[in-house]
N, C-alpha and C positions, 0 to 999 in steps of 0.2 A: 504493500500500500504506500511508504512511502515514495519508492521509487516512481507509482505514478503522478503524484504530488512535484516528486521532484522533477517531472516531465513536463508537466502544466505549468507550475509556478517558480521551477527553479529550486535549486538548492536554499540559496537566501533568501527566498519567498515562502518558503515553508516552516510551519512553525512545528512544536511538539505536539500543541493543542490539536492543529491538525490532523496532524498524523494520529493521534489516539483516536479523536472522531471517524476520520476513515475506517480503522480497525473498529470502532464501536464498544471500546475498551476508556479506561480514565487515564489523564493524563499520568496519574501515581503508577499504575499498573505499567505503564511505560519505560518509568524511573525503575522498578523495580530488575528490568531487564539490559538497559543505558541509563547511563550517568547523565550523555546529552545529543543534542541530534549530531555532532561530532561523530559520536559513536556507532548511531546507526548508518551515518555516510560511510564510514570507515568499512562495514561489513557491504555494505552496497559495493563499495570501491574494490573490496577485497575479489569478489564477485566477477567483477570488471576484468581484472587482471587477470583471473584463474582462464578465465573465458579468451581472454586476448592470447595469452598465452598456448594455451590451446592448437588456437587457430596458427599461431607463428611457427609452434610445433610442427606442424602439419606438413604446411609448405617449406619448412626449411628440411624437416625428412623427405619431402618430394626433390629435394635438389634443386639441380638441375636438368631434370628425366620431365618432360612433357606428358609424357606417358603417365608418370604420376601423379604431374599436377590434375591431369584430370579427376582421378579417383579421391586426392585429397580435398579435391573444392566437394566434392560428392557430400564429405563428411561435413567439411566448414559448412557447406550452404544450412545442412539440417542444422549444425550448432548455431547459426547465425539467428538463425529462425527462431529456434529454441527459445534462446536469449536477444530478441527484437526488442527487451523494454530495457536491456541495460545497457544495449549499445545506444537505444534515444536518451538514454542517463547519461553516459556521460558525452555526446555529442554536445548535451545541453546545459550541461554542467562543467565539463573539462578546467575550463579557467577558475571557475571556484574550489573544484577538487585541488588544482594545484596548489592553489595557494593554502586549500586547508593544510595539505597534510604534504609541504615541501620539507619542512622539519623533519617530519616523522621519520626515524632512523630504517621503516622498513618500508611503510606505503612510498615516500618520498623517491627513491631511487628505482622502485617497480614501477613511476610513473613516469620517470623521465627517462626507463631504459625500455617503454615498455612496445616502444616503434620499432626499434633496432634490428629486431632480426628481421621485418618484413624489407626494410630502409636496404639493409644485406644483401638482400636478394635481389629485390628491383634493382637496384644499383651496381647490382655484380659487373665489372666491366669485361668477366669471360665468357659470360652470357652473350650471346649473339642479340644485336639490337633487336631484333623483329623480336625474338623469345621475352626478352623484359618486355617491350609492348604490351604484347600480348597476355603476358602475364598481370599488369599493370590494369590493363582494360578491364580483364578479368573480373580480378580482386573491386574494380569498381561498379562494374556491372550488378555483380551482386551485393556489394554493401550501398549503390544509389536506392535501389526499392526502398528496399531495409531501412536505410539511413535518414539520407539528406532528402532525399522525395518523398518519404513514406506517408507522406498527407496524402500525397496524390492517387493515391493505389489503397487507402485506408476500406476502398470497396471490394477489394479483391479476396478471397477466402487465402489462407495461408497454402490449399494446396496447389489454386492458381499462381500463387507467386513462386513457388517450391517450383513447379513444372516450367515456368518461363524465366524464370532467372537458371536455370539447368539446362534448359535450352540454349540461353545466351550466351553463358558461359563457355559451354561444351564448344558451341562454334565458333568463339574465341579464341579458345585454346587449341584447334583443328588444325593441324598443320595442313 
């Protein structure tokens, strides 16, 4: 429930009082599980990462084999999907999560390393141009729906967008 909140209104838009009333819960009942909404970004963020991570896993075990980026976007596309409300978390919150938790000895360095392997690979310079393209398109073909346009497609059922961002993909990746 926060994470919708923090979708609509923003990290710093959202208050505890909130988020308890969404849950339908009192704000004490809240405290009894965070200290403060710090804390519940903090498990949101953690969340983020596990997931981003994941997905960096994927395509850095696919190499540089075409062959397997296919089959790893197979899998990202489902986790993307999966997790549609924490990647609009932190599209939407990004700049406020940094600044929360730049300090923080463990979120802090997971968030500013947390680009690098995808960064790695697009940018591999033994990579054949057309292959990072391609690979680049890809990776945005499926995170555009998902993402940064997801308003626009907000009518589309998850298995239509499952089949045409697989579609897109796939003939992206098509040598």
């Amino acid at each position: 429930m926060a994470t919708e909140l923090f979708i609509t209104q923003g990290y710093g838009g959202t208050s505890l009082r909130e988020i308890a009333e969404r849950l339908g819960i009192s704000k004490a009942a809240i405290y009894y599980h965070f200290r403060s909404k710090e804390d519940i970004a903090r498990v949101v963020v953690e969340q983020i990462m596990e997931v981003n991570g994941g997905i960096a896993d994927r395509l850095t075990v696919a190499g540089k084999d075409s062959a397997a980026w296919q089959r790893a976007f197979e899998q990202i596309i489902e986790i993307a999907l999966a997790n549609r409300p924490l990647f609009l978390v932190w599209d939407r919150n990004d700049d406020a999560f940094h600044k929360l938790f730049a300090d923080d000895p463990v979120l802090g360095p997971q968030i500013e390393a947390q680009g690098e392997p995808l960064a790695n690979l697009f940018a591999d310079p033994t990579l054949p141009p057309e292959d990072r393209i391609r690979l680049g398109c890809a990776f945005g073909a499926m995170m555009g729906p998902l993402v940064m346009f997801t308003t626009f497609y907000e009518d589309l059922s998850t298995d239509v967008l499952r089949d045409q961002i697989r579609t897109t993909v796939s003939a992206l990746l098509a040598q």
